[in-house]
C-alpha positions, 0 to 999 in steps of 0.5 A, spaced: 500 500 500 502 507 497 500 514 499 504 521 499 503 526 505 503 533 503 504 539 508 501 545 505 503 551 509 497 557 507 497 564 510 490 567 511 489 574 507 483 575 510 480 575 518 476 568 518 470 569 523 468 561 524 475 557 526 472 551 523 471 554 517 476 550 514 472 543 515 466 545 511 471 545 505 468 539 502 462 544 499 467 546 494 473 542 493 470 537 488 468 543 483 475 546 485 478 541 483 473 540 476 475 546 476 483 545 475 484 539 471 478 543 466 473 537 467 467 537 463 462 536 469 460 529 469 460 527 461 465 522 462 463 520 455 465 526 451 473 526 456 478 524 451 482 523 457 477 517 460 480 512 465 486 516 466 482 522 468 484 526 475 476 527 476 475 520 475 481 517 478 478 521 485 471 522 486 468 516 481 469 511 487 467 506 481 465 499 485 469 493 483 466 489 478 468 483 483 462 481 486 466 479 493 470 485 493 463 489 494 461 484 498 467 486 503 467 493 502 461 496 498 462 503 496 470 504 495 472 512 499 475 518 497 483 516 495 484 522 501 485 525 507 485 532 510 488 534 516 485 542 518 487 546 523 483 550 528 483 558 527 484 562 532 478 567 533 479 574 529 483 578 529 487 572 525 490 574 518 496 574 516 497 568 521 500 561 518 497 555 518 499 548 516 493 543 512 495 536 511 494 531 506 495 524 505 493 522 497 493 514 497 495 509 491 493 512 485 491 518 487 498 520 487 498 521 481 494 527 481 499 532 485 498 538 481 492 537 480 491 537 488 495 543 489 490 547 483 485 545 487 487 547 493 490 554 491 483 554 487 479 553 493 482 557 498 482 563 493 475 563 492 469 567 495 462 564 496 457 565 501 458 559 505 466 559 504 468 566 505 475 563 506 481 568 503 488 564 504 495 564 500 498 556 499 504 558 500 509 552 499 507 545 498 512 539 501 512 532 501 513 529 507 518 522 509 516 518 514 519 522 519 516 529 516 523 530 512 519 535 507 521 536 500 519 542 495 513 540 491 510 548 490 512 555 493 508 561 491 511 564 485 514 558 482 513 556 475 510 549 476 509 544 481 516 539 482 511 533 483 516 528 481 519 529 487 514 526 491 516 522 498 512 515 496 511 511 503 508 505 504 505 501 509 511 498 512 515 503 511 511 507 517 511 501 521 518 500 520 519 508 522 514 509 528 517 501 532 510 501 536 509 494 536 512 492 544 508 498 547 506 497 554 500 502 553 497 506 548 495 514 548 489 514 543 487 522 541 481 523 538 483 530 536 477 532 531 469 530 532 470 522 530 462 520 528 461 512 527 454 508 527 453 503 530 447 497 530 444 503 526 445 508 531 450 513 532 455 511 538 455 517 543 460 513 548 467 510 545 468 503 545 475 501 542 472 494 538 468 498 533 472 503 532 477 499 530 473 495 525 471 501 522 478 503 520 480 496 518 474 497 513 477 504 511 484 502 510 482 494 507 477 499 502 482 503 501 488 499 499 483 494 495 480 500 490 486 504 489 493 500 490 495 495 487 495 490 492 490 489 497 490 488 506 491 481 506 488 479 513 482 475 517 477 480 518 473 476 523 478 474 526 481 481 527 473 483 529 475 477 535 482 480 538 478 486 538 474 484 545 481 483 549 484 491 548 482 495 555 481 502 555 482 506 561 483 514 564 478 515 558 476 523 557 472 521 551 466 525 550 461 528 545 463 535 543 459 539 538 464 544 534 460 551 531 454 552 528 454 560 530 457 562 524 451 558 520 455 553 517 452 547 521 455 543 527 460 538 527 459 534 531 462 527 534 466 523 540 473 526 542 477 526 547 483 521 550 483 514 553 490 509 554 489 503 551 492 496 553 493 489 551 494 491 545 495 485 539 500 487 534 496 487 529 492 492 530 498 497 530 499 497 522 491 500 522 492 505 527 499 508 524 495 508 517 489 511 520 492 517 524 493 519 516 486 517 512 482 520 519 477 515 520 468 516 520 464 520 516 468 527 514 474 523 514 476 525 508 475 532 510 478 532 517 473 529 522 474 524 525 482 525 526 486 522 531 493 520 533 497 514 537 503 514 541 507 510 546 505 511 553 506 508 560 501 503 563 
């Protein structure tokens, strides 16, 4: 499995009055990116680019025409995550600020494009985004946030060749969290996950992690060129035995006064034992591609880290 994490560093032109402007992006990013690659708007038929269009690469989700692979994961996800900050409350521009973005598998293929699409979208003024921002520089990060330059404002192109490819056991190998005794889990942006048909209020570990098996297996399946390789049920099992304690979760609800909605989910923090090393790959995986409803655009982020019993 291959992804790239870009970090994009943006300066605010303009004061922003809502500090969770930024998470209601996903209204515009699609046309954004449209916009960039000069799309037809739907009418594939007429795109002499076909297949290989970025449009379709990146927001088709085309279902396999294997029938057990829709079985297992249904509708595929969208080949991206974005990680926003919060902004600070007015008076805030001229502040900058960093926005992560991890492309996954063939999606890599699409940097420039992505880049446009982000300088597009955060140039533009509607009435639901009222976001003024410059991309100042993009850079691709290595397994340890090693950047090297992809943009900088004023440059003549983007230098997408030298994008970092990572794998999944590549960062496995960098962070070396198999032997520990405990894990601090960090749900840093509002994490939404249904279950039996209804939102969970409380956290639980077992379907968090079955949901991000599901995100990171789909992911790897749709758009890379080899799968997850692993006993799912037996994994849904192993899930039982991992402990949580010292658990601060709660629901939190983010805005709704700047009349863009509320974002709302489980966050908060909680120590994690008895952890079987299987599950160590999906965690590293998911602190990238977020995980939930909105995981595409920043909601349900989180980080893992080593941490004393």
């Amino acid at each position: 499995m291959t992804f790239a994490v870009l970090r994009i560093t943006i300066r605010l032109a303009d004061h922003v009055p809502d500090p969770y402007l930024l998470f209601r992006v996903r209204d515009g990013f699609q046309g954004a990116f449209q916009q960039a690659v000069d799309c037809l708007g739907g009418e594939c038929g007429r795109c002499a680019r076909e297949e290989e269009c970025p449009c379709r690469i990146v927001f088709a989700q085309v279902l396999s025409p294997d029938p057990a692979a829709v079985k297992r994961h249904q509708k595929p996800p969208l080949p991206f995550a974005f990680s926003f900050p919060v902004f600070p409350g007015p008076p805030n521009a001229g502040l900058y600020f960093e926005v992560r973005l991890t492309l996954v598998g063939m999606a890599t293929r699409c940097v420039r494009e992505f880049v446009d699409a982000v300088r597009l979208l955060f140039d533009k003024h509607t009435k639901k985004n009222e976001l003024s921002a410059v991309v100042e520089r993009v850079e691709s990060l290595g397994y340890h946030d090693e950047p090297t330059l992809i943009y900088s404002e004023g440059s003549p192109r983007e230098n997408a060749d030298s994008l970092n490819l990572l794998t999944a056991e590549g960062l496995r190998d960098a962070r070396l969290l198999d032997n520990a005794p405990a894990m601090r889990l960090r749900l840093v942006t509002p994490l939404k996950l249904m279950q039996e048909g209804r939102t969970m209020r409380h956290f639980s570990f077992s379907p968090f992690i079955r949901t991000l098996i599901r995100r990171a297996s789909s992911l790897a399946s749709y758009y890379c060129d080899d799968g997850i390789p692993a006993d799912y049920r037996w994994l849904t099992s192993l899930s039982e035995v991992v402990r949580v304690s010292k658990c601060t979760i709660r629901w939190v609800e983010w805005g709704g006064s700047q009349g863009g909605g509320k974002l709302a989910g489980l966050a908060g923090e909680a120590i994690l034992t008895s952890m079987p090393e299987e599950f160590i790959p999906f965690l590293l995986l998911g602190e990238l591609f977020n995980v939930g409803k909105g995981a595409p655009f920043g909601l349900g982020r989180f980080t893992v880290a080593a941490e004393e019993p």
